[in-house]
Structure formats: C-alpha cells, structure tokens
C-alpha positions as CSV (number, residue, x, y, z in Angstrom):
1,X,-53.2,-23.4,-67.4
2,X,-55.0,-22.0,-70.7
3,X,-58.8,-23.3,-71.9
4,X,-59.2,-24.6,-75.2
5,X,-62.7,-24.6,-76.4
6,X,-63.2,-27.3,-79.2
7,X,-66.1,-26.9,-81.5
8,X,-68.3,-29.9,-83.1
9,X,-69.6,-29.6,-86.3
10,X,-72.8,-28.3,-86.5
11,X,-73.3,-31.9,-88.4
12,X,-73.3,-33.5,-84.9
13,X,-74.9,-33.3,-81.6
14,X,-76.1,-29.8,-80.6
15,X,-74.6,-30.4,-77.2
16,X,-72.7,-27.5,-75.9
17,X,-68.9,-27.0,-77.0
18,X,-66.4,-29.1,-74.3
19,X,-64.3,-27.4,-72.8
20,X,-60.5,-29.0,-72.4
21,X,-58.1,-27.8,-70.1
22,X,-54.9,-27.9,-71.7
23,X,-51.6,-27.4,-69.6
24,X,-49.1,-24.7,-70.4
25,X,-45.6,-26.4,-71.4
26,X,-43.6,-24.6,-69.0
27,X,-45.8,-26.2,-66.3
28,X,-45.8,-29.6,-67.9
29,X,-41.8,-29.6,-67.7
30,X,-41.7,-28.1,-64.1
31,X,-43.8,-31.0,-62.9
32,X,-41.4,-33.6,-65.1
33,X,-38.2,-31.7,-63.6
34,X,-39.7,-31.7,-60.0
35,X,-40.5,-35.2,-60.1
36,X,-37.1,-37.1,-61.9
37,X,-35.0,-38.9,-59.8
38,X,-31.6,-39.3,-61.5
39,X,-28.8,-42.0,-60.8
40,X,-25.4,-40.4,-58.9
41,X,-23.3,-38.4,-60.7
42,X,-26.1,-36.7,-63.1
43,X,-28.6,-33.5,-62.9
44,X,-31.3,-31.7,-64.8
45,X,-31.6,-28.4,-66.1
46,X,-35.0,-26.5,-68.2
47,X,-33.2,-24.6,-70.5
48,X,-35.5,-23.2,-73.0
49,X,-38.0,-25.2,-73.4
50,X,-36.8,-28.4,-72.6
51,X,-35.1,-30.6,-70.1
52,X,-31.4,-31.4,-70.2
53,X,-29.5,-34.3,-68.3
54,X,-26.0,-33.9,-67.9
55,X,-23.3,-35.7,-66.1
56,X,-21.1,-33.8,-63.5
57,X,-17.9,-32.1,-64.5
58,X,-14.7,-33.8,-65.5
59,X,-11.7,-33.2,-63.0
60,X,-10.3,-30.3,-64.9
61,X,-14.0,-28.2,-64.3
62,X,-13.9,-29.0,-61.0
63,X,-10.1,-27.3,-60.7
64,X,-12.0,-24.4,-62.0
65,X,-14.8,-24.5,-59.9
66,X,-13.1,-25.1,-56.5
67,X,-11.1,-22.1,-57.4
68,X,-13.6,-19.8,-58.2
69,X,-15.4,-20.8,-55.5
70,X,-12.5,-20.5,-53.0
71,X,-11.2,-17.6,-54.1
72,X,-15.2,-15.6,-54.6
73,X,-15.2,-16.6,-50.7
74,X,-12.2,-15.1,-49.4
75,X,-13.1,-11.6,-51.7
76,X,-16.8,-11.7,-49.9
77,X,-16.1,-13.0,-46.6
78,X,-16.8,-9.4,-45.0
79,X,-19.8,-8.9,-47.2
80,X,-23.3,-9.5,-47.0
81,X,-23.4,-11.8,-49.8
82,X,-21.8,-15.0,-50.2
83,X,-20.5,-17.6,-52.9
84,X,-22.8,-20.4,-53.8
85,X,-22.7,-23.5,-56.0
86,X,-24.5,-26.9,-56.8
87,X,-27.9,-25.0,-56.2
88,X,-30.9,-24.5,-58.8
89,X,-31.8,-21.1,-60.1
90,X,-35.0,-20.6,-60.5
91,X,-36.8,-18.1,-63.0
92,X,-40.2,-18.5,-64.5
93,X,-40.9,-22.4,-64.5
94,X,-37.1,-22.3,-65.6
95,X,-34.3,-24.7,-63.9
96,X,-30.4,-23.8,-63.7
97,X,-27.7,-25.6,-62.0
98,X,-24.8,-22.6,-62.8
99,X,-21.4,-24.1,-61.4
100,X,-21.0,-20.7,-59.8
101,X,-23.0,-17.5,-58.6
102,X,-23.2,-14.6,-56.2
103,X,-26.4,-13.8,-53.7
104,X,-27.2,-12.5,-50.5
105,X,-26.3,-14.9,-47.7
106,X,-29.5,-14.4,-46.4
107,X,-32.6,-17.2,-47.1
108,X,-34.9,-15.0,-47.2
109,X,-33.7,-12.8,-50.1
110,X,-32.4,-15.2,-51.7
111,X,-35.5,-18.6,-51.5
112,X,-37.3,-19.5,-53.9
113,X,-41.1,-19.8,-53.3
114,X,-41.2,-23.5,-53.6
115,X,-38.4,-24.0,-51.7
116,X,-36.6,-26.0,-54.3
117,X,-33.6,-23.3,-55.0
118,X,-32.8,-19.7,-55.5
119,X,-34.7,-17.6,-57.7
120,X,-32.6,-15.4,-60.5
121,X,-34.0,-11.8,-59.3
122,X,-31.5,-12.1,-56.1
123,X,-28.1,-13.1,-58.0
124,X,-25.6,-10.6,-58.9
125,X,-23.3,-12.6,-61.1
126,X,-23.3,-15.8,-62.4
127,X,-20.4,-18.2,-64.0
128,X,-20.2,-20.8,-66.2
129,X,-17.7,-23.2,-66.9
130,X,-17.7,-24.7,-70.3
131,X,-17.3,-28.5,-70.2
132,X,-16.0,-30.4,-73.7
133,X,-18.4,-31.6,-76.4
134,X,-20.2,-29.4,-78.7
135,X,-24.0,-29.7,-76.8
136,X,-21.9,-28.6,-73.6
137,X,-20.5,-25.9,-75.4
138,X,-23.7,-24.3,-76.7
139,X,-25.2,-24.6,-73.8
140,X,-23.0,-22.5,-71.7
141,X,-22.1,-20.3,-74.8
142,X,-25.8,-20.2,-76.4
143,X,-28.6,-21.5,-74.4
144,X,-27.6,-20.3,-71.0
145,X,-26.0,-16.8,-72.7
146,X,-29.9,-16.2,-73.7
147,X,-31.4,-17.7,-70.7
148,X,-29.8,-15.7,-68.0
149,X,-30.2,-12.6,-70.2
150,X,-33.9,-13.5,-70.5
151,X,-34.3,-13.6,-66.0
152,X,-31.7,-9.7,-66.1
153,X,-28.8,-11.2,-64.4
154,X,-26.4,-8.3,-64.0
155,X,-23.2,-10.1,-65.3
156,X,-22.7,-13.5,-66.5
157,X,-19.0,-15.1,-66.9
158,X,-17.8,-18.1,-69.1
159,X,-14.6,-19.4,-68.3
160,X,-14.1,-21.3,-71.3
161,X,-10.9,-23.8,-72.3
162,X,-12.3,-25.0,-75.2
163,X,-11.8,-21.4,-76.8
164,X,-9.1,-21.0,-78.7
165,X,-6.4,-21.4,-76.1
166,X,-8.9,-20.6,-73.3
167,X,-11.0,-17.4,-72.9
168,X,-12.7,-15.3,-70.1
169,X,-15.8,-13.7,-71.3
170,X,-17.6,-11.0,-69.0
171,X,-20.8,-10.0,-70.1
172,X,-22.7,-6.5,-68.9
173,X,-26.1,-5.2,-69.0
174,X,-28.8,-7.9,-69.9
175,X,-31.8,-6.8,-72.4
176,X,-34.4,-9.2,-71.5
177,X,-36.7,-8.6,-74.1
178,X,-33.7,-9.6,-76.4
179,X,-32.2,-12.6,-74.8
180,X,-29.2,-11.1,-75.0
181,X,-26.2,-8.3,-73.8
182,X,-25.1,-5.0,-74.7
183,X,-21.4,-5.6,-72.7
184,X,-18.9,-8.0,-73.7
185,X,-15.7,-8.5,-72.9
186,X,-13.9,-11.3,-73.7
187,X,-10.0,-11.9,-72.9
188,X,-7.5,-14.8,-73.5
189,X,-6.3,-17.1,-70.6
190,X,-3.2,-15.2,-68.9
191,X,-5.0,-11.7,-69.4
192,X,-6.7,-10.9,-66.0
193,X,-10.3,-9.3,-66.3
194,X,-12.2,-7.4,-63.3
195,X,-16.1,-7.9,-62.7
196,X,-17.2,-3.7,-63.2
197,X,-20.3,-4.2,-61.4
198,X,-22.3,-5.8,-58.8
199,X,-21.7,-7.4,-55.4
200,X,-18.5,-9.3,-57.4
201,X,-16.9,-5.7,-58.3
202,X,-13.1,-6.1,-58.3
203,X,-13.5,-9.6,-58.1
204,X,-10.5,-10.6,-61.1
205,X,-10.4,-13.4,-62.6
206,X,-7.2,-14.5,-63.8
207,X,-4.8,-17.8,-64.1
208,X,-5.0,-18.0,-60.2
209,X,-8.7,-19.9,-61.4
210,X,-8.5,-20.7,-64.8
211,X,-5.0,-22.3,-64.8
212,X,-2.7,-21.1,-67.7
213,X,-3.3,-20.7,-71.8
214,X,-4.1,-24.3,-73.0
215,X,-2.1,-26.2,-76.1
C-alpha cells in the first residue's frame, strides 16, 4: 500500500494535511483476479498490468497439449519433478495459466504462499502454445515472452502454428531486469530441437507433439 499525503491550500483550513491510503495496482488486480468467478470454458490471467479473459483452447491446442503433456511424463517419470498443467503461476501479484510447465513434484517446493497455485521461482521450463488471433499471438509471443523473463524462468518454449508453417522456439537464459533472453533458438515444424538445460534436458520436441509443417 503506498501513503499519499494531499495538501490544502494554505487559503483553506489550517487543519493538518489528510492522509489517503492509496492502493498499489498490482494489489488492486490481485484482489479483482482472486475474487472473479468466470462462466465454463473461460480463465484469467495478470499479464502486465492488467487482467486477461480468455476462452480455453480449440481442439488442435489441446492435440498439442495432451502431447506435450504425455510425452514430458513418460521423460520424467523416474525424476523428482513432474509435468503439470491447468495450474496458475504465480510471481509478484502476477497470474499465469501456461498450458505447460515443469516443477518439483513436491507441494512444498513448489506452493505458493496463498495457496492459490505455484509460484515461478520452482519451475524449470515453461511452454506455450500459441492459439489463433492476433491478441492470442502476442500474448504468448510478446506479453508472456517478457513476463516469464521478468519472474527468471530458465527456458520458455512456444510451440507456434501460426508461424510461418509452424515453429518451435526455445528460449535460454532470462535477464530479468530486461524482460527478455539472451538464447534463442527457433526451428521450423519437422526439425526436432532438444531443451539444453534444466530438469527438461533432452526432453525433444519434435512432430511426435506438434504434428507436422502446416499449409
């Protein structure tokens, strides 16, 4: 919460200065998110500084997803970490619903302090599929790209079809203070790409998930 001390003009009443509690934005949205209750079929996101309402994905992303999914659990089954989706992230009164991430099985490492999700500091990798529509697209390609650089994710992946003829992008080595990467490595659909670092390492993604080249 920050003070804001508004003055009077000397003009009026000598009475002391009021002092007005003002709250911070970030909490004002938290409270908002926390408290929305959206129909079926619909969730909420605070992605820099505002909140975003989006429907679930179309049956093509869920292809995707179920695939990444299944195949991220077979690759950690005898690890300590495990595959998770449909959960938030949080990070600094910020909000994520990735379709895709990597943490510690564990609740403990891995809970938030309000209970209400996972915070960012325990995830190793974290994926994104791009749904159609321009605001969808720079959300996952813009908004999120800067957000989970902002919270040091090790390695964020879009799996894109609306790239060209579909593209896997791998990105490396967060700078925070930037909002943005130093590694990138993007590769067409039908090129398989390997996650370099992390609990995922080896993990490749290839047209076993994304399906083949699009159009």
């Amino acid at each position: 919460m920050t003070a804001l001390a508004h003055e009077r003009p000397e003009t009026m009443s000598e009475a002391p200065a009021e002092i007005v509690n003002v709250p911070d934005l970030d909490e004002v949205l938290w409270q908002a998110w926390k408290a929305m209750e959206l129909p079926e079929g619909y969730r909420a996101e605070i992605i820099e500084g505002a909140i975003e309402v989006s429907p679930t994905g179309r049956f093509s992303h869920a292809q995707i997803v179920n695939r990444l999914r299944d195949a991220l659990a077979i690759f950690l089954q005898d690890s300590e970490y495990g595959a998770w989706n449909d959960t938030n992230v949080i990070h600094a009164r910020k909000a994520w619903i990735p379709d895709g991430f990597v943490a510690p099985r564990d609740a403990e490492l891995v809970e938030e302090e309000d209970g209400l999700g996972v915070k960012a500091p325990a995830i190793g990798v974290v994926f994104e599929v791009v749904s159609p529509g321009k605001r969808n697209q720079d959300r996952d390609r813009i908004r999120k790209r800067r957000e989970y650089a902002r919270a040091g994710i090790p390695v964020y992946v879009i799996i894109d079809d609306h790239d060209s003829h579909g593209t896997v992008t791998v990105l490396t080595e967060p700078e925070p203070e930037r909002a943005d990467w130093v590694g990138v490595h993007r590769v067409p659909y039908g090129t398989e790409v390997t996650i370099s670092d992390g609990p995922a390492k080896g993990f490749v993604i290839g047209e076993a998930i994304t399906g083949p080249k699009r159009g």
